[in-house]
N, C-alpha and C positions, 0 to 999 in steps of 0.2 A: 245241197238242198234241191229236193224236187219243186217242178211248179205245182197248183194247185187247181182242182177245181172251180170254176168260180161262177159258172150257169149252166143249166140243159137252157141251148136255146131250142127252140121251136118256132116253122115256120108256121104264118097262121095268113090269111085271107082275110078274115078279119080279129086283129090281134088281140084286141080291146072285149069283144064277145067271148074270144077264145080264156084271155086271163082270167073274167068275171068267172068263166063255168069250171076254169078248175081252181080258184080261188073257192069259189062255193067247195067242193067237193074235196078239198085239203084242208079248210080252214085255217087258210096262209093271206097273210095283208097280201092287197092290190095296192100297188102305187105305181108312178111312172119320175123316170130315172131319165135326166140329161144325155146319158152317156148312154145308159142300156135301154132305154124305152119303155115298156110294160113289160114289169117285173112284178112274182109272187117272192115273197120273205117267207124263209121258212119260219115255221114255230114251233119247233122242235129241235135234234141235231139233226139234221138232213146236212148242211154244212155248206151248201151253195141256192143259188139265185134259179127262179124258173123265169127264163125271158124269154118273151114272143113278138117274133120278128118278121114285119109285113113281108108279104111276097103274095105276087100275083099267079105262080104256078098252084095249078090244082093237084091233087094230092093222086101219087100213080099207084098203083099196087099196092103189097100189105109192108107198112115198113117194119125196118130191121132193130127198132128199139120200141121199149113199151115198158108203161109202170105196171108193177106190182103190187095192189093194193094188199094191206092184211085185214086182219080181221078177227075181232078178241073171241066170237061166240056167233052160234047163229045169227040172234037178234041184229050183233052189230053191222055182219055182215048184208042184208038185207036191206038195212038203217044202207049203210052205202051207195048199193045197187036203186034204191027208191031215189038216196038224194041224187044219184048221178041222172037218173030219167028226168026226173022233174027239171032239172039245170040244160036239159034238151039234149041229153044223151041218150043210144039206143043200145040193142041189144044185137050182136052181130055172129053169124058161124063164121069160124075160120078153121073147122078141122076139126073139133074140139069134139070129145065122144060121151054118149048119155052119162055113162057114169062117174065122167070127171066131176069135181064139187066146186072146183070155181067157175066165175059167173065171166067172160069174153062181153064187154061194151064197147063203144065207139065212141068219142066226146063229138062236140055237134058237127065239126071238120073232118070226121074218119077215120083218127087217131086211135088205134085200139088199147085197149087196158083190160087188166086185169082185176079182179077182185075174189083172191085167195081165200079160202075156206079157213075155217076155225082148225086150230090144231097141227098145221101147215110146223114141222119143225125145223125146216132148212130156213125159215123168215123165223124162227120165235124168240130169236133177241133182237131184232127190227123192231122201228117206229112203224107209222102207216104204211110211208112209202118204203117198203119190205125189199122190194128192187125196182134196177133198170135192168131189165129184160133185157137181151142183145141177141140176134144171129150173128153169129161170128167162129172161125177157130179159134184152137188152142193156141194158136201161135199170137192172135192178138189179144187173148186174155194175160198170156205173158209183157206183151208188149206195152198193155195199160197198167199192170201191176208196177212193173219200172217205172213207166213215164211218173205215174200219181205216187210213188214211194209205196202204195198199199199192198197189205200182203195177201196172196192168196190166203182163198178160207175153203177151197173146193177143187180139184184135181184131179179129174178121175174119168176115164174112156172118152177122151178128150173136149169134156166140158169143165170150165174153170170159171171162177168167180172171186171177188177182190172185196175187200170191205177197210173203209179206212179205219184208223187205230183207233181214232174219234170218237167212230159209231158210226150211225145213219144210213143209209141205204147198201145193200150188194150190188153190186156190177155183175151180169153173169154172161155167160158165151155155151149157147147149147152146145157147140161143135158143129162137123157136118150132119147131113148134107146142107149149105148153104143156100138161100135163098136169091136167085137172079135178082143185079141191080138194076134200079129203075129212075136213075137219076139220083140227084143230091137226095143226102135223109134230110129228113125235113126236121128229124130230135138228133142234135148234133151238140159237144161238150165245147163248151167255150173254157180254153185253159187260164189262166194269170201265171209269170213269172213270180217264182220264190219272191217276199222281200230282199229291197236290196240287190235283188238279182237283175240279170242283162237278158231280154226278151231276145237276141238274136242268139245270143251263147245257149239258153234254153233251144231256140230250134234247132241250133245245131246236134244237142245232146239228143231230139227228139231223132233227127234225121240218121243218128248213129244208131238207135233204137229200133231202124227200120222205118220211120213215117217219112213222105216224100213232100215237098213243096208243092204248093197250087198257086196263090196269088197272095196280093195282097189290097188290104183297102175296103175287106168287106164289110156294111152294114157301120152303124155310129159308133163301135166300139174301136173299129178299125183290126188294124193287125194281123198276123201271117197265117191264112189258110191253109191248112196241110190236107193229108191223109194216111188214116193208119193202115195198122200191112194188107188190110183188109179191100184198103181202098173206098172206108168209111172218113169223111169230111168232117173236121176240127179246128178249130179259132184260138192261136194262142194271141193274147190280146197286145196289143200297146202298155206300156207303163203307164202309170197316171201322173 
């Protein structure tokens, strides 16, 4: 058995603002968690926890994960892009050219997202959240397919993406060129050991997989720091 999914954390500055505006904009419960802090529930199969986790660094450059909102129809789409303004979200260029159809925003922290046009058919058996966007190679779109058991659903001029059997969100990895790191990502996957399973016999499996040790002890959940081949930062947790 592989481990599991079990949160995107995300750093936030202030955590408690940051959960409120994307709980608005998912229509996912806010509550707060002994062990993980401010956490959204999903209400859908999305399949894991969104946790936001104080830190006092400010946010550097454009980071290397981002959601992909969907979007049934114009209307909805729109319905979206209005609720995410009002919730003190903005509107941001990163590249993006006139005649592309989705909508590039920032939640009130800097945080970019996406909100995918109608029609979109690489997301149209997706829920809302359609993906987790990544810069990354192929070599660690393979490496998350291992680790999470999930199999490829996408392979090709080396961009690859993963979707659990479940449902619920794709994973995706443009390929190169790679974007310069700029410190910890601030949306980082926090894992759980299989039931029944051994969180260190897990790292080790991780560490045969290519991910390398960091630390440990981070943040209330506790647990082993890694990173993947990438050199992107991940939390396999403590058992409970």
């Amino acid at each position: 058995m592989t481990c599991r999914l079990h949160a995107l954390c995300i750093d936030a500055n202030r955590p408690v603002r940051l959960a409120r505006f994307w709980a608005g904009v998912l229509g996912w419960e806010m509550t707060s968690d002994p062990r993980d802090g401010n956490v959204l529930l999903p209400s859908d199969d999305t399949g894991f926890l969104i946790r936001f986790q104080p830190t006092r660094r400010r946010k550097a450059g454009q980071n290397p994960m981002h959601f992909d909102l969907t979007s049934t129809s114009l209307r909805h789409q729109q319905q979206t892009v209005a609720r995410a303004l009002e919730l003190g979200g903005r509107h941001i260029d990163i590249g993006q050219r006139p005649e592309e159809e989705h909508v590039v925003l920032a939640d009130p922290e800097g945080n970019e997202f996406c909100v995918i046009e109608p029609g979109n058919n690489f997301l149209a058996e997706c829920g809302f959240i359609g993906a987790l966007a990544c810069d990354g190679s192929q070599a660690v779109g393979y490496f998350w397919s291992e680790a999470l058991g999930w199999p490829l659903v996408w392979d090709q001029d080396q961009e690859t993406a993963i979707r659990s059997t479940q449902g619920g969100p794709k994973i995706t990895w443009g390929g190169p060129p790679l974007m310069p790191k700029t410190g910890m990502s601030r949306l980082r996957f926090d894992l759980a050991p299989p039931v029944g399973g051994d969180r260190d016999e897990e790292v080790g499996r991780l560490v045969s997989l290519g991910a390398t040790r960091i630390g440990t002890g981070r943040g209330k959940a506790g647990g082993m720091v890694m990173a993947d081949p990438d050199g992107n930062e991940f939390c396999v947790r403590e058992l409970t």
